[in-house]
C-alpha positions in Angstrom: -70.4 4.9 1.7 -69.1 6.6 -1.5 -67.1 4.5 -3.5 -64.3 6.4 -6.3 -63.7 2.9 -8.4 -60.8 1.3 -8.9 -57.1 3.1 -8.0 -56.2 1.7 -11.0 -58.7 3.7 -13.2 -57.6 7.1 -11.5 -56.1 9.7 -13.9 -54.1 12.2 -12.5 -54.1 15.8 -14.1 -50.4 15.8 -12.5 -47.5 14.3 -11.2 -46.8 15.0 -7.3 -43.0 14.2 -6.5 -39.6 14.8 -7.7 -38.9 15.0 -11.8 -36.3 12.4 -12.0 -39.3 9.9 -10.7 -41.6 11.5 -13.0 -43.0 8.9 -15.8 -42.9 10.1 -19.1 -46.4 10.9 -19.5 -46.6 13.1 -16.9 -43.6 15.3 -18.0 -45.0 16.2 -21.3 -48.4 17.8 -18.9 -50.6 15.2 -20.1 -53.1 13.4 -18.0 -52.0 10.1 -16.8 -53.0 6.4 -15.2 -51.8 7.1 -11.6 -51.5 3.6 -10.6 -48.4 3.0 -13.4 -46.6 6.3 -12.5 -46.6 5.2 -9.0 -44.9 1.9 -10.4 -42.5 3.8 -13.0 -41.4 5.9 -9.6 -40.7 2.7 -7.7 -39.1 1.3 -10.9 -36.3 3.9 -10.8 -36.2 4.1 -6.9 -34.8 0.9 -7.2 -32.7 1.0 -9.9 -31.1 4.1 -8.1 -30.9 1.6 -4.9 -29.7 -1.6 -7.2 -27.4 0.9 -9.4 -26.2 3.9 -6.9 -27.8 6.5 -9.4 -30.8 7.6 -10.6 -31.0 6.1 -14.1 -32.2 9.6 -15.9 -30.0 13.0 -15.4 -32.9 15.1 -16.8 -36.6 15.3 -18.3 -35.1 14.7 -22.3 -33.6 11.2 -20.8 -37.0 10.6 -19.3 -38.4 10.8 -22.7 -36.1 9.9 -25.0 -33.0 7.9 -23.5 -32.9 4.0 -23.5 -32.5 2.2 -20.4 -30.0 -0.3 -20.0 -29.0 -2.8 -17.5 -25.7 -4.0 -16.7 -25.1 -7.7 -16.4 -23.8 -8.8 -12.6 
């Protein structure tokens, strides 16, 4: 039996999904922890669930925008 280590040691050379769930690491092409850009995807998946939009419009709100929560 091989074993790979931990998934949360993997780097990933890229991102594999849609740009708006892209963390910001990935977007500027550098190599990345996988296991937190799988979290940062999930992250915005539900903030568009919670919010009824995706929280970034394009890649220069993924890297430079603040996010903010509304109170309810």
């Amino acid at each position: 039996m091989q074993v790979y280590g931990d998934v949360e040691d993997v780097i990933s050379p890229r991102f594999c999904g849609t740009v708006k769930y892209c963390p910001p690491e990935a977007v500027t092409n550098e190599k990345f922890r996988a296991m937190p850009g799988e979290i940062w995807a999930m992250g915005v998946l539900l903030y568009t669930v919670l919010h009824g939009g995706n929280p970034f419009y394009d890649v220069q709100e993924i890297l430079h925008s603040r996010l903010e929560f509304d109170e309810q």
